[in-house]
Backbone as a ProteinNet text record, in pm:
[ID]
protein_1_A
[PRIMARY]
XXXXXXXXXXXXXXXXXXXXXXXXXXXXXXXXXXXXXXXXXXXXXXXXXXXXXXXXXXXXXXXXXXXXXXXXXXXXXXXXXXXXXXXXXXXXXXXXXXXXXXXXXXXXXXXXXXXXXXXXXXXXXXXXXXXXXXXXXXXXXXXXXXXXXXXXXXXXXXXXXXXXXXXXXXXXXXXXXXXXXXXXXXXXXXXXXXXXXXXXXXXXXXXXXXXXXXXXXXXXXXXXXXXXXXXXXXXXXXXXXX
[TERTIARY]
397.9	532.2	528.9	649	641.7	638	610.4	629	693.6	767.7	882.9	833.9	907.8	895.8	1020.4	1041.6	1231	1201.2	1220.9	1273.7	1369.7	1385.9	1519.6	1550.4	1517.1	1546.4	1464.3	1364.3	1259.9	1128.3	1101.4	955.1	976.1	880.2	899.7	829.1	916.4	884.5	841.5	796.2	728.8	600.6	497.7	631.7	729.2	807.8	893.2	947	950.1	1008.1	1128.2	1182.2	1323	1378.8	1378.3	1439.8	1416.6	1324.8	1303.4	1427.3	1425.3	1572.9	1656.5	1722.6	1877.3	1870.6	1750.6	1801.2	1790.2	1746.1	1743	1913.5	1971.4	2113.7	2110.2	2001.2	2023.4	2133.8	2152.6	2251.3	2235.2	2299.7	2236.2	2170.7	2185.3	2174.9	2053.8	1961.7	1840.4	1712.6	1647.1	1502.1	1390.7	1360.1	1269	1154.6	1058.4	903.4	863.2	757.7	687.6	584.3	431.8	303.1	387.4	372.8	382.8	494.7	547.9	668.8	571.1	645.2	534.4	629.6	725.2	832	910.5	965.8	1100	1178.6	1274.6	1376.1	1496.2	1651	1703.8	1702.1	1752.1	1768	1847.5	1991.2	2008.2	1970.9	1891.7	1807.9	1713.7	1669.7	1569.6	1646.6	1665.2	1687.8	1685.6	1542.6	1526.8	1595.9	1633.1	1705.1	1907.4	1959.6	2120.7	2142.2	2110.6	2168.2	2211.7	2169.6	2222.1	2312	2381.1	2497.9	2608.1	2616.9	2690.9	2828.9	2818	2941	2926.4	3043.8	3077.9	3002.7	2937.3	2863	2923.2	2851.4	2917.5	2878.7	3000	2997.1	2864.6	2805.5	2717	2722.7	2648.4	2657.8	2722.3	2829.7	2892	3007.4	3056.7	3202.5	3313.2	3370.2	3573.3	3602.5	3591.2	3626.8	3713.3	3798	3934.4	3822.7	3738.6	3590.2	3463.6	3381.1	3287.9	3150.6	3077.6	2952.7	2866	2855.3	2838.3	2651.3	2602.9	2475.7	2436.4	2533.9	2463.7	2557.1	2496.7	2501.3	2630	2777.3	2869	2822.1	2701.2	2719.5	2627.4	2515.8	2389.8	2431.4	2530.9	2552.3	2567.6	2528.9	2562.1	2565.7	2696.8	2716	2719.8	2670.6	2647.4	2489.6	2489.1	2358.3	2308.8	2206.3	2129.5	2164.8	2280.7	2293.8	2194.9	2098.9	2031.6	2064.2	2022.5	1983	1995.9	2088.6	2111.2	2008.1	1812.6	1689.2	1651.4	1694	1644.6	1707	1815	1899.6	1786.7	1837.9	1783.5	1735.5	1629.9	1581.3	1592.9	1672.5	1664.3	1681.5	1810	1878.1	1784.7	1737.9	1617.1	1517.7	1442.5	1330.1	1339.5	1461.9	1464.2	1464.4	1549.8	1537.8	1386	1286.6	1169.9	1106.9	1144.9	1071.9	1123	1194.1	1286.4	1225.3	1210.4	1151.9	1045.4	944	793	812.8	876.5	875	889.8	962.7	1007.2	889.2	809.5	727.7	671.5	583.5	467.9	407.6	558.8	638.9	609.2	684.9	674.2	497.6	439	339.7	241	245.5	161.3	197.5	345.2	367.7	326.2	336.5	277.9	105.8	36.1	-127.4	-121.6	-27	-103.4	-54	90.1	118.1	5.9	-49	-140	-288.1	-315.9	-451	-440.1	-325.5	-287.3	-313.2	-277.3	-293.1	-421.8	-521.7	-685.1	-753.3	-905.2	-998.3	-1080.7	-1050.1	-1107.8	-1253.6	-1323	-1434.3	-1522.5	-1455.9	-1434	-1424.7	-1321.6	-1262.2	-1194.4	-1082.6	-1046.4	-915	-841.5	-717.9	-709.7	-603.4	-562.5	-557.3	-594.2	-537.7	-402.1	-400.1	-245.7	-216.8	-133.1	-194.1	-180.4	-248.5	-294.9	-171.1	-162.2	-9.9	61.7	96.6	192.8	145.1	0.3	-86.4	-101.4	-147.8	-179.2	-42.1	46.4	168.8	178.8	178.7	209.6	72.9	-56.5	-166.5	-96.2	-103.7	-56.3	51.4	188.4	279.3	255.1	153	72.9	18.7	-17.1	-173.1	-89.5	69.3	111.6	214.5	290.2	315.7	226.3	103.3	16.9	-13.1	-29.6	-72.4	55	132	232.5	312.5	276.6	359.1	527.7	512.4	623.4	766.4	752.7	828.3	917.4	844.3	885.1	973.2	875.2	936.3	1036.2	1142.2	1243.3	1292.9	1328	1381	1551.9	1582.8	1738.7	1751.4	1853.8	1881.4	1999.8	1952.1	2066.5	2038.9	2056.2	1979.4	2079.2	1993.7	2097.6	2008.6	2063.2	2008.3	1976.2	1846.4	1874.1	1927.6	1952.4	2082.7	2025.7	1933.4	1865.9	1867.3	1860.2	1889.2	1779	1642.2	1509	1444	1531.1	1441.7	1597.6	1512.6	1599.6	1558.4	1635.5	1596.2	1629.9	1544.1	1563.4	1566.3	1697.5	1668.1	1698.7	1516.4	1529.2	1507.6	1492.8	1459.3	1395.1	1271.7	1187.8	1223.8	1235.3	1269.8	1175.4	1129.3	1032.4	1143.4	1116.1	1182.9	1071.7	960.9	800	830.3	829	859.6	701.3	598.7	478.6	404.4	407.1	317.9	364.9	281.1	296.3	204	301.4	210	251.8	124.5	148.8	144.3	131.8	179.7	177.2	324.3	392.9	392.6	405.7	376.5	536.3	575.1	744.3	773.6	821.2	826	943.5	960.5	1128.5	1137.6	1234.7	1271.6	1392.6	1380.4	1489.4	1603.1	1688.6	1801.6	1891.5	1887.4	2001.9	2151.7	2253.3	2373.6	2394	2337.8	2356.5	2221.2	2189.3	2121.4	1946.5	1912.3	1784.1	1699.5	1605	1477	1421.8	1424.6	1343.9	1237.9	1150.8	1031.8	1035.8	918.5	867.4	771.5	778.3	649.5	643.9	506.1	491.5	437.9	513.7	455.3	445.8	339.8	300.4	380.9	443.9	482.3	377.2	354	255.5	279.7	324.2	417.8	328.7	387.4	327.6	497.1	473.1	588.2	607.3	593.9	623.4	705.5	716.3	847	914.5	1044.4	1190.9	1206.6	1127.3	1191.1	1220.9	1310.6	1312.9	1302	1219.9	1179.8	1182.8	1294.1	1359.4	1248.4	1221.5	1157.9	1226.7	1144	1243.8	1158.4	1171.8	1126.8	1204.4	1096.2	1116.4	1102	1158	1107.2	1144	1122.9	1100.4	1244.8	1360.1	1454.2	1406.6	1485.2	1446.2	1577.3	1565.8	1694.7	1732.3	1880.1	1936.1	1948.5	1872.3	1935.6	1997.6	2060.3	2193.3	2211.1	2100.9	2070.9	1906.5	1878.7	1725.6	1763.7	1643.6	1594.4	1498.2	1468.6	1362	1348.1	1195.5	1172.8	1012.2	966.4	838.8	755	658.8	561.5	460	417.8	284.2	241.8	163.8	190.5	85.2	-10	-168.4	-131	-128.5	-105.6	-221.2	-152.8	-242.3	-321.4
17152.7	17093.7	16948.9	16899.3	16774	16706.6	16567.8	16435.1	16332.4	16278.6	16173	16058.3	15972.8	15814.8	15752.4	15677.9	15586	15459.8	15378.5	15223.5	15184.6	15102.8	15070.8	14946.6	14879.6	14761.5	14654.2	14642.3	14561.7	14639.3	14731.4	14825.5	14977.2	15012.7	15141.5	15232	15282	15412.4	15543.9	15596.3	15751.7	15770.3	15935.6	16020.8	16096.7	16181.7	16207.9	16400.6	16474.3	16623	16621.3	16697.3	16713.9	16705.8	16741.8	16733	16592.1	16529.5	16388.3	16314.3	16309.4	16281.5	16298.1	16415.7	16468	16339.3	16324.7	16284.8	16093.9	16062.5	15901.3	15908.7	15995.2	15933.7	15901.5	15923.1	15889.2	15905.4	15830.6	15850.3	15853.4	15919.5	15942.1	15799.8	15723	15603.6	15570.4	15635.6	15617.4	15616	15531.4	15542.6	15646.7	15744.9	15830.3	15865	15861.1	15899.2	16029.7	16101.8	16163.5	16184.3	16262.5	16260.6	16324.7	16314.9	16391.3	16312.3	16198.2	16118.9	16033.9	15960.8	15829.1	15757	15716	15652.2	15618.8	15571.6	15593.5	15636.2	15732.5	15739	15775.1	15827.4	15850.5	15945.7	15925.5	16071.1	16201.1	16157.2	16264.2	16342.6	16258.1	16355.3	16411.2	16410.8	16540.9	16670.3	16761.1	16888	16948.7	16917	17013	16918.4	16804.1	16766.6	16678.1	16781.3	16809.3	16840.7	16967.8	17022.6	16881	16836.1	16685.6	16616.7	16651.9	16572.8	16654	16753.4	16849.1	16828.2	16720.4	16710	16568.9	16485.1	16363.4	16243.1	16148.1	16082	15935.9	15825.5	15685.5	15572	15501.1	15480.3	15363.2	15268.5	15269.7	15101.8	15055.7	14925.9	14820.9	14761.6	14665.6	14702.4	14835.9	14919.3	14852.9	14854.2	14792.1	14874.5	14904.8	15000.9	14986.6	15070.5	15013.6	15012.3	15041.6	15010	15005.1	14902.6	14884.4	14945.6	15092.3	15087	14987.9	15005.2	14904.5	14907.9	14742.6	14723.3	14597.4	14524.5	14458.8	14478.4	14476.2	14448.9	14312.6	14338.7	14200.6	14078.5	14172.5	14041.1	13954.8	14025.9	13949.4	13845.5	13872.7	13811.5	13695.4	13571.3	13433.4	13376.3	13243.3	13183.5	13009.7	12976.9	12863.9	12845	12792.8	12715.4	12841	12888.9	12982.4	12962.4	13070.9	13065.7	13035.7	12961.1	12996.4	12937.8	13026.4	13037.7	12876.5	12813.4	12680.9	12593.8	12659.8	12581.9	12617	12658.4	12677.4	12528.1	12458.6	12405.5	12251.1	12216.3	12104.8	12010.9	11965.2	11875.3	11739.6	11696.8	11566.3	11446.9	11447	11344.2	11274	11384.4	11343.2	11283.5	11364.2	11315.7	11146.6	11162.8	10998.9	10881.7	10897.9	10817.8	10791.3	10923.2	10914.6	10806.1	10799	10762.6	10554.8	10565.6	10428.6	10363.1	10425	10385.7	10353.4	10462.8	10403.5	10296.8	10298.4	10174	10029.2	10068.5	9916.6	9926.7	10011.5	9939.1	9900	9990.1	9922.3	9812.3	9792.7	9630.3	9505.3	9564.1	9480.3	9423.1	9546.1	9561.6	9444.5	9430.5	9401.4	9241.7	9227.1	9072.9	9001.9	9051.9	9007.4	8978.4	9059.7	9048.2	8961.6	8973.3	8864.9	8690.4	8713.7	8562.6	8515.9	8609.8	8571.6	8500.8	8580	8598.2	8432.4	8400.9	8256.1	8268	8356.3	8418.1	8414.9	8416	8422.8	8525.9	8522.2	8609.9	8530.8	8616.6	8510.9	8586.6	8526.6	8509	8683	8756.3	8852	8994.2	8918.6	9032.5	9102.1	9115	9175.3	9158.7	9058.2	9006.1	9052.9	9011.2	9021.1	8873.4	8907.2	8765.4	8781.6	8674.6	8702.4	8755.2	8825	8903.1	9029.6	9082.4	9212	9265.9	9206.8	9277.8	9398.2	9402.5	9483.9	9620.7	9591.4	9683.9	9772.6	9681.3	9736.1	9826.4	9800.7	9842.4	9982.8	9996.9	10092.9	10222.9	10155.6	10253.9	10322.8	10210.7	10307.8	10381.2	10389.6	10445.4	10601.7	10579.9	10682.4	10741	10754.1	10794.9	10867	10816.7	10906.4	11023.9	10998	11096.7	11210.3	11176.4	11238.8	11360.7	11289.7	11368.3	11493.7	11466.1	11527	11617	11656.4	11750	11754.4	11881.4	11951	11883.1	11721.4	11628.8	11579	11558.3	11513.9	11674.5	11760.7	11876.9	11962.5	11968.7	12084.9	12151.5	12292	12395.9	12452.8	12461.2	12462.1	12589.5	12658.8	12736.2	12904.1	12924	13058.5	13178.6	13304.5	13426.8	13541.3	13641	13751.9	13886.5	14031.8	14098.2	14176.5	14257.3	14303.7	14428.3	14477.5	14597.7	14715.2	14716.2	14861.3	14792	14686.5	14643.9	14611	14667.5	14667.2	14520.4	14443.2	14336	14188.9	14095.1	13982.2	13841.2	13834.7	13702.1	13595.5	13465.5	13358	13215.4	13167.8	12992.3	12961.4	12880	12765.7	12623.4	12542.9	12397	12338.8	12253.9	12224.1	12031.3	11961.8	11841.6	11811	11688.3	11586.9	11436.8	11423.7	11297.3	11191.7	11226.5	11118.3	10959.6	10866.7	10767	10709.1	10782.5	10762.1	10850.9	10928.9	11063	11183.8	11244.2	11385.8	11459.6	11608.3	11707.9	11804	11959.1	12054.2	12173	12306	12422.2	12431.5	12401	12440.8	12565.2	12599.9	12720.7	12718.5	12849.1	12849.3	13017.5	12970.9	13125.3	13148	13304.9	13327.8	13468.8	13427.8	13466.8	13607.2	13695.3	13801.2	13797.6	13844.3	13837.7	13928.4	14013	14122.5	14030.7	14094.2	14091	14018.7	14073.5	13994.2	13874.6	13824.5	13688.1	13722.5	13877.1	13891.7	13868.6	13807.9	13771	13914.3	14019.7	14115.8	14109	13987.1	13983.1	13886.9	13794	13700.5	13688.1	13635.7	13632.2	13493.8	13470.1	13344.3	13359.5	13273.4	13313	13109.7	13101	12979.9	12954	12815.5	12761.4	12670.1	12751.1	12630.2	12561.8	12426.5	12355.1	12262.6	12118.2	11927.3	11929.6	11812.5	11765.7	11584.4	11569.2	11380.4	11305.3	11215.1	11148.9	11147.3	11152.4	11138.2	11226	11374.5	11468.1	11595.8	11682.1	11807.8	11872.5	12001.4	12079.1	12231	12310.6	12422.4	12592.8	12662.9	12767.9	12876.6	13026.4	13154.9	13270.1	13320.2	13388.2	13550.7	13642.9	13768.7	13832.4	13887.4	13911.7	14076	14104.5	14258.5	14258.6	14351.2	14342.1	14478.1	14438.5	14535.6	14563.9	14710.4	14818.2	14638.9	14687.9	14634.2	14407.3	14409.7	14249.7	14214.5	14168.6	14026.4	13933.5	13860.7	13739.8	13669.7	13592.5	13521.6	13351.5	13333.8	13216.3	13157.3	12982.2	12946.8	12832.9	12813.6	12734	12637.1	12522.6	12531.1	12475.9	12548.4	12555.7	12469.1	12439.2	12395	12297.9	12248.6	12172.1	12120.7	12088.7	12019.1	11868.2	11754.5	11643.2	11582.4	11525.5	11522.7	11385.3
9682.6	9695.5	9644.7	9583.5	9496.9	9612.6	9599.6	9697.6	9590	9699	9596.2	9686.4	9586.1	9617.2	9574.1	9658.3	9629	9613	9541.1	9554.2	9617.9	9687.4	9822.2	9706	9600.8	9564.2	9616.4	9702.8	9778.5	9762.7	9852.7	9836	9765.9	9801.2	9757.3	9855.9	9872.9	9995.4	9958.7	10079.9	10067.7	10101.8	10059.2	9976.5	10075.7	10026.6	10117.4	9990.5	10105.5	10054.2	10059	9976.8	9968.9	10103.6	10191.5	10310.1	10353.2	10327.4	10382.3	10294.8	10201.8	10078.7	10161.6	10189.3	10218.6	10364.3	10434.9	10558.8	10489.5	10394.5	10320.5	10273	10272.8	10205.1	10045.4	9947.9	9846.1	9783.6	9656.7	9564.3	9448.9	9324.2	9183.4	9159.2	9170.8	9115.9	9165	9262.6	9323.3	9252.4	9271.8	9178.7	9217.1	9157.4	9212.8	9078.3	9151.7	9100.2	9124.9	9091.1	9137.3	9014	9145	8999.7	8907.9	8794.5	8670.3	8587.9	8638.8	8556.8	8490.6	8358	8281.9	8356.5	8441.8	8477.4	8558.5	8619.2	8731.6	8626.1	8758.8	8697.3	8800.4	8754.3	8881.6	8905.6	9082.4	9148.6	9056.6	8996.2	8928.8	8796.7	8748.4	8632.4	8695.3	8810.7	8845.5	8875.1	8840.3	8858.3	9007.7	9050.9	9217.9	9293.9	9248.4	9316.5	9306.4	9196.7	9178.4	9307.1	9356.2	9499.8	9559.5	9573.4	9681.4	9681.5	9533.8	9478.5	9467.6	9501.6	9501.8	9536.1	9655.9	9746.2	9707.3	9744.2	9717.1	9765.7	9709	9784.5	9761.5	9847.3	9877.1	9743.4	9704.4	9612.8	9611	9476.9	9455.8	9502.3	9582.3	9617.5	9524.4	9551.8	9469.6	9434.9	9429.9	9395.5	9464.1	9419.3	9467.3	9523.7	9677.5	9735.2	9845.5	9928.8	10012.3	10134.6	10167.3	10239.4	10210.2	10202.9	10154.1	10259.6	10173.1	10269.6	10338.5	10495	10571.7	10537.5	10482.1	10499.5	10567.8	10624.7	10740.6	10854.9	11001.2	11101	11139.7	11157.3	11165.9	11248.7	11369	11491.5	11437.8	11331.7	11320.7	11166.7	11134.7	10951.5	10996.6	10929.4	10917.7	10859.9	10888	10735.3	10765.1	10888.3	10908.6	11014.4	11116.4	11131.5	11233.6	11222.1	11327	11500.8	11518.3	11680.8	11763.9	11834.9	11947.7	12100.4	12174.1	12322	12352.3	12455.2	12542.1	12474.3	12566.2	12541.5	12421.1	12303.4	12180.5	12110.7	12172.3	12036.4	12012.2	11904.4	11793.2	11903.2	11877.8	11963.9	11885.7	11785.3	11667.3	11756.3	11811.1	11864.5	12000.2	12065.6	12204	12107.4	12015.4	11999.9	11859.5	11804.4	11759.4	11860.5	12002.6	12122.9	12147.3	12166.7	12254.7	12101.3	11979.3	11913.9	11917.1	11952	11947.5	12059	12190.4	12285.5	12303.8	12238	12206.6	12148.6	12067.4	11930.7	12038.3	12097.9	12177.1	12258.9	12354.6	12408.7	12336.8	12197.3	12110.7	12086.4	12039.1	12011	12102.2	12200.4	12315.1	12356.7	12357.6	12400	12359.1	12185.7	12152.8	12096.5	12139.4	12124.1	12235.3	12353.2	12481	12484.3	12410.4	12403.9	12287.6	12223.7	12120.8	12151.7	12233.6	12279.1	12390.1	12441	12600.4	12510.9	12377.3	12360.6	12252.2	12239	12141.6	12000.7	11958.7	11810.2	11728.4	11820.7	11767.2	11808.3	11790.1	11851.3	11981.4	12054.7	12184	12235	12303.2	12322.2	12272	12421.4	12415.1	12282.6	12212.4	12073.1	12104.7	12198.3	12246.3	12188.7	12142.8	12123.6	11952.6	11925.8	11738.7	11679.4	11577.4	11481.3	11435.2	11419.7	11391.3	11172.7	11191.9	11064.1	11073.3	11178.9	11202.6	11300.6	11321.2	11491.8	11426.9	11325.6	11274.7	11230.7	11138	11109.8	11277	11381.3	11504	11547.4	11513.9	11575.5	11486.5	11366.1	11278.6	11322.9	11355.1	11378	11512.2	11639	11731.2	11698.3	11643.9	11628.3	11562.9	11475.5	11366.9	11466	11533	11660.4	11773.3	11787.5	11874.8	11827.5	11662.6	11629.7	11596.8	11543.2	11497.4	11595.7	11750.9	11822.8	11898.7	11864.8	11912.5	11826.8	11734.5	11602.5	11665.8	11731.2	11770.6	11802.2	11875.1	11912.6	11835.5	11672.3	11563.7	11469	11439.7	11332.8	11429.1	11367.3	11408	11332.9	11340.4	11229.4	11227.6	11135.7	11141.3	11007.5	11006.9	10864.9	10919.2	10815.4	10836.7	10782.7	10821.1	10779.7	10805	10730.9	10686.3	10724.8	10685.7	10669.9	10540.5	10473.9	10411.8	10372.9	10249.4	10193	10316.2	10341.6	10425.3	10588.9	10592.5	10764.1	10833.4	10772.3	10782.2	10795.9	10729.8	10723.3	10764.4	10802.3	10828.7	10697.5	10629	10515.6	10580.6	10623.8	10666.4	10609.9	10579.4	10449.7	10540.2	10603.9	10655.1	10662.9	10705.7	10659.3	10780.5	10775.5	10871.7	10844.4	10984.5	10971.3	11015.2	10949.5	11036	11058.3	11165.3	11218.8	11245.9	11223.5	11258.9	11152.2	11198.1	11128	11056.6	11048.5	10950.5	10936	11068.4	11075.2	10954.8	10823.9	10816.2	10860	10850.4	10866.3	10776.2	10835.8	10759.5	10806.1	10715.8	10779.6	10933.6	10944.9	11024.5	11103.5	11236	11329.8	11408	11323.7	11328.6	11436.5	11577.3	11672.1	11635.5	11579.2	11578	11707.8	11784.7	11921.2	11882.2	11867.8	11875.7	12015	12042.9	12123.2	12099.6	12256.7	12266.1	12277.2	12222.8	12240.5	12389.6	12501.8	12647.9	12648	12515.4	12537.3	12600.1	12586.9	12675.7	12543.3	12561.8	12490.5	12473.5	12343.6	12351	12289.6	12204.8	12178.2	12077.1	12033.3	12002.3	11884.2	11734.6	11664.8	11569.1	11557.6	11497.4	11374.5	11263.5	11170.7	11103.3	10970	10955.5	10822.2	10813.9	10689.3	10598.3	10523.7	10441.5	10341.8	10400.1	10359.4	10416.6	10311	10377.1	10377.4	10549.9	10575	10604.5	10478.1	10521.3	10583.6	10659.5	10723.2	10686	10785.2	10726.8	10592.7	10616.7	10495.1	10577.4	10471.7	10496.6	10383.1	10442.7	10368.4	10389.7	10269.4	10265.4	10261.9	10297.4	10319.5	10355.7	10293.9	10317.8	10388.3	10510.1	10553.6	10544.2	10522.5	10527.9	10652.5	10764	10900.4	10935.8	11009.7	11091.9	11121.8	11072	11223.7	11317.5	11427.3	11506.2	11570.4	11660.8	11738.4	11876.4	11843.5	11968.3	11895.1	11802.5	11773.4	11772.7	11825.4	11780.5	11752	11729.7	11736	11699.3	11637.6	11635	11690.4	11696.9	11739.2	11639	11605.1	11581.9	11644	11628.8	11701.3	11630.5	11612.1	11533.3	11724.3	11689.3	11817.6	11781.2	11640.4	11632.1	11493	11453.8	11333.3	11307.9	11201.6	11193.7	11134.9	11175.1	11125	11025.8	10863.3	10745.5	10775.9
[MASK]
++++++++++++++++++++++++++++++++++++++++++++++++++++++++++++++++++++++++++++++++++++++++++++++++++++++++++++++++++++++++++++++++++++++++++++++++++++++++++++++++++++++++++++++++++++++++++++++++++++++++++++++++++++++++++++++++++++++++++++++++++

């Protein structure tokens, strides 16, 4: 018995027996293989398989039609910024404060040791010359974004499904808000979500990408969908500082 193979327009599937066909929905316009072709070709130049076309089938993706065959999902389509969950949303605005605040103690910090220490090196070595304060200020500042990835990078974008539903396409964009610190591939969790907001499962996947201060940087993820979605989440969990 022959075994076929289809192109969906992304992979290529199979093999699959005629009966596996009738239950795929093909349409003439379908790419099909099998051993003994030099070629693809379509479903309706194979012969054993006319029977299938017999009766009227749905017109061919892209047709002007008074209804268009449904290939995505309405609740999950989007055309602005990725819905998420209350504790999912953008952390930008908190984490420029936490960065403003360090800044002022830093600051503070180290005008106070250097007015106490009288702008020299005292006995000790313990103090700065004067010269150096700023350098000192920029290292610590470096030393605590560094250590903290996640505080600084946040992910934002918008995603779709593809023609078969199988898969979720994700353009997203990773921010760094670190005012010296970069980093790099990025450790990005995208969170699935039933229709009633329940978390049905979780996966991390890595951007390998450099992310320098004060940039953003655009990336496209291919992902799993799965039964019952309504919704994703992202989130970046993790980050190696350069």
């Amino acid at each position: 018995m022959k075994k076929y193979y289809l192109y969906n327009g992304t992979d290529i599937q199979g093999p699959f027996d005629i009966e596996d066909l009738k239950a795929k929905n093909i349409t003439k316009e379908t790419s099909i293989w099998y051993e003994g072709l030099s070629e693809w070709t379509t479903a309706e130049k194979i012969d054993d398989l006319k029977d299938l076309f017999k009766s009227s089938t749905p017109p061919p993706f892209g047709a002007k039609t008074t209804t268009p065959p449904p290939f995505q999902k309405p609740p999950i389509q989007q055309t602005t910024s990725i819905p998420q969950p209350t504790k999912k949303k953008s952390k930008v605005g908190r984490n420029i404060l936490i960065v403003m605040i360090l800044l002022v103690l830093v600051v503070g910090g180290l005008f106070v040791a250097f007015k106490n220490s009288g702008g020299g090196y005292g006995t000790g070595g313990d103090t700065y010359q004067e010269g150096d304060t700023y350098q000192e200020k920029v290292r610590s500042v470096e030393e605590i974004e560094r250590s903290q990835p996640t505080k600084f990078l946040t992910v934002d974008g918008t995603y779709h499904e593809n023609f078969w539903g199988d898969k979720i396409i994700v353009d997203g964009v990773i921010i760094n808000t670190a005012t010296v610190a970069s980093y790099k591939d990025a450790v990005v969790e995208v969170t699935y979500y039933s229709k009633t907001g329940t978390k049905l499962r979780s996966k991390e996947y890595t951007i390998y990408e450099n992310f320098p201060p004060h940039s953003k940087v655009k990336f496209e993820l291919k992902i799993n969908n799965y039964k019952d979605v309504n919704s994703i989440g992202l989130e970046v969990i993790d980050a190696t500082a350069n």
